[in-house]
C-alpha positions in Angstrom: -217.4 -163.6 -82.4 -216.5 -165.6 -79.3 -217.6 -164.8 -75.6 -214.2 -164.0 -75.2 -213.5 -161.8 -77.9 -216.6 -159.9 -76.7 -215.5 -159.1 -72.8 -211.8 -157.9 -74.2 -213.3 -155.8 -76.6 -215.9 -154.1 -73.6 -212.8 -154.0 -71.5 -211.1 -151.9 -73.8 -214.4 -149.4 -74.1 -214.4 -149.1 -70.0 -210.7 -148.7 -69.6 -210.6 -145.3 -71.2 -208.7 -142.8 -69.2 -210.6 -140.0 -67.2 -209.1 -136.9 -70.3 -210.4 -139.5 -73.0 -214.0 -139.7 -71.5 -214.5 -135.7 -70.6 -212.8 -135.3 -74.5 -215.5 -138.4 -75.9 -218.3 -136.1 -74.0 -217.3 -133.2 -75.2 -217.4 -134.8 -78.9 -220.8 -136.2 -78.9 -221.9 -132.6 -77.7 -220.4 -131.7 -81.1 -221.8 -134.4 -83.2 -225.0 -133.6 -82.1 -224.2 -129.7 -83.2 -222.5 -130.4 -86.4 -225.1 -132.8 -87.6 -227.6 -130.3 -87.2 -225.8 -127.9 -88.9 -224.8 -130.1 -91.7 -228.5 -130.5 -93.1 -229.7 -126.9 -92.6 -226.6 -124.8 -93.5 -227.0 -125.5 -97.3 -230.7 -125.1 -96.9 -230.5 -121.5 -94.9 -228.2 -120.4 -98.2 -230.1 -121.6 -100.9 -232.8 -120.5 -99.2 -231.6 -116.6 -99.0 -231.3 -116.9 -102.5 -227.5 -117.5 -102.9 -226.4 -118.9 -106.2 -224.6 -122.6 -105.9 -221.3 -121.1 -107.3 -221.3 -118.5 -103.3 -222.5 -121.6 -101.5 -219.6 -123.7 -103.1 -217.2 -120.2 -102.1 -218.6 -121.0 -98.7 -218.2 -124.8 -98.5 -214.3 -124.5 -99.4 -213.2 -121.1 -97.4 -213.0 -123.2 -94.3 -210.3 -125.8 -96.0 -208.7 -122.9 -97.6 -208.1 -121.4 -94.1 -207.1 -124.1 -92.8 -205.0 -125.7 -95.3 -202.8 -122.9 -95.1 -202.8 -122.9 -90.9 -202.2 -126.3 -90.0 -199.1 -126.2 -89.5 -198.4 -123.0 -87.6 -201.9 -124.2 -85.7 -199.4 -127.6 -85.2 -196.9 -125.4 -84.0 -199.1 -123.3 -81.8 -200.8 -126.6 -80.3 -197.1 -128.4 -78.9 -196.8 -124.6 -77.6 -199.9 -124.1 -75.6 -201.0 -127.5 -74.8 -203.9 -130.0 -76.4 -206.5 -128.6 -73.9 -206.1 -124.8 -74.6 -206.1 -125.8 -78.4 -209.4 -127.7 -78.4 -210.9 -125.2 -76.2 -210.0 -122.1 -78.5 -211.4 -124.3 -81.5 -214.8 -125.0 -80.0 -215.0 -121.3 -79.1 -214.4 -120.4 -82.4 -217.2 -122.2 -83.8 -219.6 -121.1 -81.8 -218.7 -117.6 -83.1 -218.6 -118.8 -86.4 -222.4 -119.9 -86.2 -223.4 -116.9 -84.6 -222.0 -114.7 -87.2 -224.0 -116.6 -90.1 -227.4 -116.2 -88.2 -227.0 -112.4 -87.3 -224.9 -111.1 -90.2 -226.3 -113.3 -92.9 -225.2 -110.7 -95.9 -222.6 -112.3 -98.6 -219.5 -110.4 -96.9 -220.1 -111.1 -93.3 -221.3 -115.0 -94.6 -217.1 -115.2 -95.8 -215.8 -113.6 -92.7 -217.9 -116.5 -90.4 -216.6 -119.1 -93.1 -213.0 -118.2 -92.3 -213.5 -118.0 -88.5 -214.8 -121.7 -89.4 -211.3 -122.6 -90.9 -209.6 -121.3 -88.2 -211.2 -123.4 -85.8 -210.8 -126.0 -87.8 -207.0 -125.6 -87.9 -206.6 -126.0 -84.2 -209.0 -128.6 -84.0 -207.6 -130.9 -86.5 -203.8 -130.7 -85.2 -205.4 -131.2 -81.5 -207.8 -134.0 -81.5 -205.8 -137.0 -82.9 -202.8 -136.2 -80.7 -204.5 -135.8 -78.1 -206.1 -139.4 -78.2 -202.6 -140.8 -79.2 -201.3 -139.4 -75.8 -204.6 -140.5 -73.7 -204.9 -144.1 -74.7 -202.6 -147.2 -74.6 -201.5 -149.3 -77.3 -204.2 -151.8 -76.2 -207.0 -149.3 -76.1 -205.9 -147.3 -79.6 -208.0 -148.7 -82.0 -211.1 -148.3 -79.6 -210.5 -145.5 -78.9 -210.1 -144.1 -82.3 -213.2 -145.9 -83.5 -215.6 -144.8 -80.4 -214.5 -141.3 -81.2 -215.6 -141.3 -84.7 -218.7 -144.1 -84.2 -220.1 -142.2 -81.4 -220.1 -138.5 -82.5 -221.6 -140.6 -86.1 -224.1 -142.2 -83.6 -225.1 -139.1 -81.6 -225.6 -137.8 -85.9 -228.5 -139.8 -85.8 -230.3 -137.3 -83.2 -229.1 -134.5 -84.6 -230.2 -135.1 -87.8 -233.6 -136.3 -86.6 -233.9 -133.2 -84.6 -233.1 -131.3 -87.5 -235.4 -132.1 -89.8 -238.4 -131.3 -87.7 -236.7 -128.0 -86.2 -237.0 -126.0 -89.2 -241.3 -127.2 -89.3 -240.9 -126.4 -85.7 -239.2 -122.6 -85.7 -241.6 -121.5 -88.9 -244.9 -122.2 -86.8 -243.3 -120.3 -83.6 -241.8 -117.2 -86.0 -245.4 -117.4 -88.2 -242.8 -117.9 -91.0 -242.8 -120.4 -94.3 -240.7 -123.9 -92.8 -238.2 -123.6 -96.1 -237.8 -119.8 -95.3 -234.1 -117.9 -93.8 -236.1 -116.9 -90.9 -236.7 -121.1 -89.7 -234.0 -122.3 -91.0 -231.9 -119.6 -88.6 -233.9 -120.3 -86.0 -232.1 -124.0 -86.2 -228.9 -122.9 -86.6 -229.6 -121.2 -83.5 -230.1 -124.8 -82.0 -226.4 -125.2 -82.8 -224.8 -122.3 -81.5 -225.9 -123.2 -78.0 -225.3 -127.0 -78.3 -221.5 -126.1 -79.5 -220.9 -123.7 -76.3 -222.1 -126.4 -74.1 -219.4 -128.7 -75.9 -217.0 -126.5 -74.0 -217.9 -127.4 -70.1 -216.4 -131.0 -70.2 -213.3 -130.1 -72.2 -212.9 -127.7 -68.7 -212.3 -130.8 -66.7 -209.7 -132.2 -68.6 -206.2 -132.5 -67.2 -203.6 -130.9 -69.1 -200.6 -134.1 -70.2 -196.7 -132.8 -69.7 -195.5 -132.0 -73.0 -192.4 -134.1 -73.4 -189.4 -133.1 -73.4 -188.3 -130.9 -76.6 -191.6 -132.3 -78.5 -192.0 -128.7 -80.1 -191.9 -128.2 -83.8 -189.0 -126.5 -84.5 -189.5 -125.7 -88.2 -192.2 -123.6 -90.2 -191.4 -126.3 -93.0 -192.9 -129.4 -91.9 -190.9 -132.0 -93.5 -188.0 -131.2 -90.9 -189.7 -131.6 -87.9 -190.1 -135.6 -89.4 -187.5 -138.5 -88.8 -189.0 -139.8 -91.9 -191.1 -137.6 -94.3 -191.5 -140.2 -97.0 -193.7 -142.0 -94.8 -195.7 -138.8 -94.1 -195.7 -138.2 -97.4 -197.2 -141.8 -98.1 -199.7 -141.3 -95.4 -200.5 -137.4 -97.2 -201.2 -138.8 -100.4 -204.0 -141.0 -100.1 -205.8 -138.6 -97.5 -205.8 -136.2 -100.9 -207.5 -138.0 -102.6 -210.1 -139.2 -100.6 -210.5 -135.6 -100.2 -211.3 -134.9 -103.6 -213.8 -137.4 -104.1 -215.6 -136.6 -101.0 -215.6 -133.2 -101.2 -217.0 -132.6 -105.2 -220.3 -134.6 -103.8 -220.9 -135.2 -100.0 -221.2 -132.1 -99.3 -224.4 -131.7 -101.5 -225.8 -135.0 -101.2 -228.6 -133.3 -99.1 -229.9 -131.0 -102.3 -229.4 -133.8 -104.6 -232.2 -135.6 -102.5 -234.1 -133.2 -102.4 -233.9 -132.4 -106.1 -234.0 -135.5 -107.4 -236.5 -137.3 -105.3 -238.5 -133.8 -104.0 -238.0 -135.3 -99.9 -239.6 -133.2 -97.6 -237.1 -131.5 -95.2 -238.6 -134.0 -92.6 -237.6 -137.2 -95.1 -234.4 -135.7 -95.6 -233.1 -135.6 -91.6 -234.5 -139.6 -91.4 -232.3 -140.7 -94.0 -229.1 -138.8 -92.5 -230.4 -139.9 -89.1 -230.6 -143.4 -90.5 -227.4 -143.3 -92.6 -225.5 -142.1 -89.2 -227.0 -144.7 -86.9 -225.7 -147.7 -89.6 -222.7 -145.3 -89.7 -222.0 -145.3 -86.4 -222.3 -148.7 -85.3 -220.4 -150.1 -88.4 -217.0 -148.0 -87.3 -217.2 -149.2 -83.4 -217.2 -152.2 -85.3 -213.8 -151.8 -86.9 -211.5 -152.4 -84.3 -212.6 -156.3 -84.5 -211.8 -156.1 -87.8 -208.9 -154.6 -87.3 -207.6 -157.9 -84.6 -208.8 -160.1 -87.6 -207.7 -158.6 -90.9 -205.1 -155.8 -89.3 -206.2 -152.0 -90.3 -204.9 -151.7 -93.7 -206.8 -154.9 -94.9 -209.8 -153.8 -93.0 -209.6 -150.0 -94.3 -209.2 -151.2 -98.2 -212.0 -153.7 -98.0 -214.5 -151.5 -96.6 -213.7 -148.9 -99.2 -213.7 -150.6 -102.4 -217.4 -152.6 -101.2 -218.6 -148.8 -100.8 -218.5 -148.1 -104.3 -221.3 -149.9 -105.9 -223.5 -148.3 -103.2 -222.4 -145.0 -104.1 -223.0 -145.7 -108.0 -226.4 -146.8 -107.3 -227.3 -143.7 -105.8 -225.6 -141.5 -108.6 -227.9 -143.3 -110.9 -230.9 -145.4 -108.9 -234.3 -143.5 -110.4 -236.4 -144.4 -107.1 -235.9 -143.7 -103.9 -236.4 -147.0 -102.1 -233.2 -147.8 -103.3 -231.1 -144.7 -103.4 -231.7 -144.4 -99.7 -230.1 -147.7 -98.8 -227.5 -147.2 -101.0 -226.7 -143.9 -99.0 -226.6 -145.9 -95.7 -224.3 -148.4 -96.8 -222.2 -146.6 -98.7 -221.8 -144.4 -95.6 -221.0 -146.9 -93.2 -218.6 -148.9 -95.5 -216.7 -146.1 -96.5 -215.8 -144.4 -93.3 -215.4 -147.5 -91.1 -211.9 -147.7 -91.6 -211.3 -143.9 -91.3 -210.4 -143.8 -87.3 -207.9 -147.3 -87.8 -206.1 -145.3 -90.3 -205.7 -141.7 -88.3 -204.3 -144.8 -85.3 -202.0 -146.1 -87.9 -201.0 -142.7 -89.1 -199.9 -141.4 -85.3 -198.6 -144.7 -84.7 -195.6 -144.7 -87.1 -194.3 -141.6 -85.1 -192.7 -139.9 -82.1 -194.9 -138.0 -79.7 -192.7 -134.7 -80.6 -193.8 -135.2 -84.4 -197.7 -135.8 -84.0 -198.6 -132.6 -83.8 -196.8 -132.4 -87.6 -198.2 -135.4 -88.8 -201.7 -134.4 -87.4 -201.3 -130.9 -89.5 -200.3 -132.6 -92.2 -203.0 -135.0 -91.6 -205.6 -132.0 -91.9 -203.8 -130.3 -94.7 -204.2 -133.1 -97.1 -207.6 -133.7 -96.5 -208.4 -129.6 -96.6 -206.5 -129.5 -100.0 -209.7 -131.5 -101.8 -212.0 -129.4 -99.6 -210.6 -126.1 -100.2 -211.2 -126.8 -104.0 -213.8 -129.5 -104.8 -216.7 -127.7 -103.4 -216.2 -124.8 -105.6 -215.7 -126.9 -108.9 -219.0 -128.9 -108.1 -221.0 -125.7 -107.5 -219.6 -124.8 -110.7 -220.7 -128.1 -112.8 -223.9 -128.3 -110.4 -224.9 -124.5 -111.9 -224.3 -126.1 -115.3 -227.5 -128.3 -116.6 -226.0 -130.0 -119.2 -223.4 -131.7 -116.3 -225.2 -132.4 -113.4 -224.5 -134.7 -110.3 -224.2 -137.6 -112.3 -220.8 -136.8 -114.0 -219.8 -136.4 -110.1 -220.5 -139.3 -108.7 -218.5 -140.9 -111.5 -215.7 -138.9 -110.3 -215.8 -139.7 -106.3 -215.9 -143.0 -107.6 -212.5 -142.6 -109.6 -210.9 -140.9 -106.8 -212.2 -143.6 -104.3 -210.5 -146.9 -106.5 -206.9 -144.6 -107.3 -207.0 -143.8 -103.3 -207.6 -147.6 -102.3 -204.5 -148.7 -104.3 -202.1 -146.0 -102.9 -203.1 -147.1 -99.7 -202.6 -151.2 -100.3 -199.2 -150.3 -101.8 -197.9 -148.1 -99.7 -199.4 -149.3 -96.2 -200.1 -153.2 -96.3 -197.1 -154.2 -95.9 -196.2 -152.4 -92.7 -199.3 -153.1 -91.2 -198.4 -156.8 -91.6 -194.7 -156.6 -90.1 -196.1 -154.3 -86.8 -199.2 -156.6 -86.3 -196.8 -160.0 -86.2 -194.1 -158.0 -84.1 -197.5 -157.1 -82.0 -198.4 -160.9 -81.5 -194.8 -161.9 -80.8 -194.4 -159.2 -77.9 -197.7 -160.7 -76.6 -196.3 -163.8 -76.5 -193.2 -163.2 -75.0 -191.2 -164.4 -78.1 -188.5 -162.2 -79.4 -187.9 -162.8 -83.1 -184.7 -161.2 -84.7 -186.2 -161.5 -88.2 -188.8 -159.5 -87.3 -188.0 -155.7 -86.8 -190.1 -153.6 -84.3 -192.9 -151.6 -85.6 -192.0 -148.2 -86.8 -193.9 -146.8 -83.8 -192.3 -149.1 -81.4 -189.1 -148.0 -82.4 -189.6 -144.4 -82.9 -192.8 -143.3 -80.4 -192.1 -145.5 -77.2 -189.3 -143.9 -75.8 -191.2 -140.3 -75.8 -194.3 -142.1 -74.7 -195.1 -140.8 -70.9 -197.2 -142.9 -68.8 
């Protein structure tokens, strides 16, 4: 990459509005929360003695909940403003973790699940807005990309961190380090790391709504100029879904099981897999000025699924572990260019919609796949390996939706980008849907 291309690409890092920095703060706060919780919370069940079928139940209450909020959460958000939203949301996790560490019984273990998806509801239909409205279309992609490549980054801590605190909570309690007691006493970790997520979303300065940019309609479709598009954009996020959500979600007991890692092994390789992770996706916006986003999305996804195969079936570690890392960072590069492109293609009064929507599709896999894969998982004669075969499935259908439905917009808006740029008006050449839809609500 050329000197040049370098310094334009740090511009755009430093050039991020004050909101967008205290909001990026805030989120590696949460990163370094989430990450921790991700590698102990299926621990501290299994460990309790929970069968995989309740910790499945667990795993998809959240996407239920929230599949079925988003849009009046969508609603809600244009209502009361981005900042209340996000603060409600990371208020409501905190709670959430609190109430599976002090009321760890089967009953109150649901309730905290669906205080999980209600967060979750609000968060989803805030965030991506919320960066549409606080970046130019210069710093977009950067901004999109540093959000998700940091809090990855910041994963590498947390996972590190977590992987000793369990060794670290059993000496101080006097308790076995696999035991409820330690594994609590890092979940603990999390609750307080979440409520400090909440100081720098208090500096934030609220952005005028435009005007009538409120959802008008419980049915989401007609609060869209054009809901075949959304649908377009819906389908592929479903499917992704899917795949993810029958396998990530476990991939921490599948190490375990199948290669009998020590709880301290297990947080290196998450630590290592977000670090690769995370510095691949800050990555993607130079892709994206190469290739454009669609090109850059498809590539990166169809590469990831050898990696992912050879984990499913690899019988030594040495090289499952790789795999994992690669697989990791090739897959979820292009995941922040496509949320850009998705909030690009419409007006400010509609994001909030799209965003729900957004978060809807992707909860529909989650709210179901979980369950299903504790269900084959509790089966022996099924196994993981039937479900990696799936994810990979769902991976190739979800990479050709996207190339048919998406490529060739992405082409049309990145030439009509170039000829703007260069001061050349071509009447072949119609405006990106953005430009023509989002500009004129655009404030600032």
């Amino acid at each position: 990459m050329r000197v040049g291309g370098i310094t334009r690409y740090m511009k755009r890092f430093g050039s991020f509005s004050r909101n967008a920095r205290f909001y990026l703060l805030s989120e590696l706060v949460i990163g370094l929360s989430f990450s921790i919780y991700a590698l102990i919370f299926n621990l501290y069940v299994d460990s309790a003695g929970y069968s995989r079928s309740f910790l499945g139940q667990l795993q998809s209450l959240p996407n239920l909940i929230a599949l079925f909020g988003a849009i009046p959460a969508g609603m809600l958000v244009d209502r009361i403003g981005r900042k209340p939203a996000l603060l409600i949301a990371n208020l409501g996790s905190v709670l959430a973790k609190l109430g599976i560490v002090l009321a760890p019984d089967a009953g109150w273990l649901r309730v905290s699940a669906i205080g999980f998806g209600v967060a979750n509801s609000l968060w989803m239909v805030s965030a991506s807005p919320f960066m549409m409205e606080n970046s130019t279309d210069e710093e977009r992609n950067s901004l999109f990309s540093a959000h998700f490549g940091l809090t990855t980054l910041i994963g590498f801590v947390g996972t590190l961190v977590g992987g000793y605190l369990p060794t670290l909570f059993g000496d101080m309690l006097r308790v076995d380090v696999e035991s409820p007691q330690a594994y609590a006493g890092a979940l603990i970790v999390t609750v307080l790391l979440s409520a400090l997520s909440l100081l720098p979303l208090l500096f934030i300065r609220e952005q005028r709504q435009p005007v009538h940019g409120e959802a008008q309609s419980l049915l989401p479709w007609r609060n869209l100029t054009n809901p075949g598009l959304a649908l377009r954009i819906f389908m592929p996020n479903i499917v992704i879904s899917l795949g993810a959500s029958i396998l990530m979600p476990y991939m921490n007991l599948f190490f375990k099981e199948t290669f009998s890692v020590s709880d301290k092994v297990l947080g290196g390789i998450f630590a290592v897999s977000s670090v690769i992770t995370g510095t691949a996706t800050l990555a993607s916006p130079i892709l994206a000025d190469r290739w454009g986003r669609i090109r850059s999305l498809t590539a990166s996804q169809l590469l990831s699924i050898p990696f992912l195969l050879t984990i499913g079936f690899s019988p030594v570690f040495w090289l499952a572990a790789p795999a994992f890392w690669t697989r990791a960072a090739l897959m979820n590069l292009g995941s922040p260019l496509y949320e850009a492109f998705a909030m690009e293609q419409f007006a400010a009064r509609e994001r909030a919609t799209i965003s729900g929507l957004m978060g809807m599709s992707w909860t529909i896999g989650w709210a179901v796949g979980p369950y299903v894969s504790g269900y084959m998982q509790q089966h022996p004669d099924i196994g993981f390996r039937p479900i990696f075969l799936l994810t990979c499935g769902f991976y190739v259908l979800a990479v050709i939706l996207e190339k048919k439905f998406f490529q060739q917009i992405d082409d049309r808006q990145r030439r009509s980008s170039l000829l703007v740029k260069l001061g050349v008006h071509d009447a072949t050449a119609p405006l990106p849907v953005a430009a023509a839809v989002a500009r004129p609500d655009r404030e600032g």
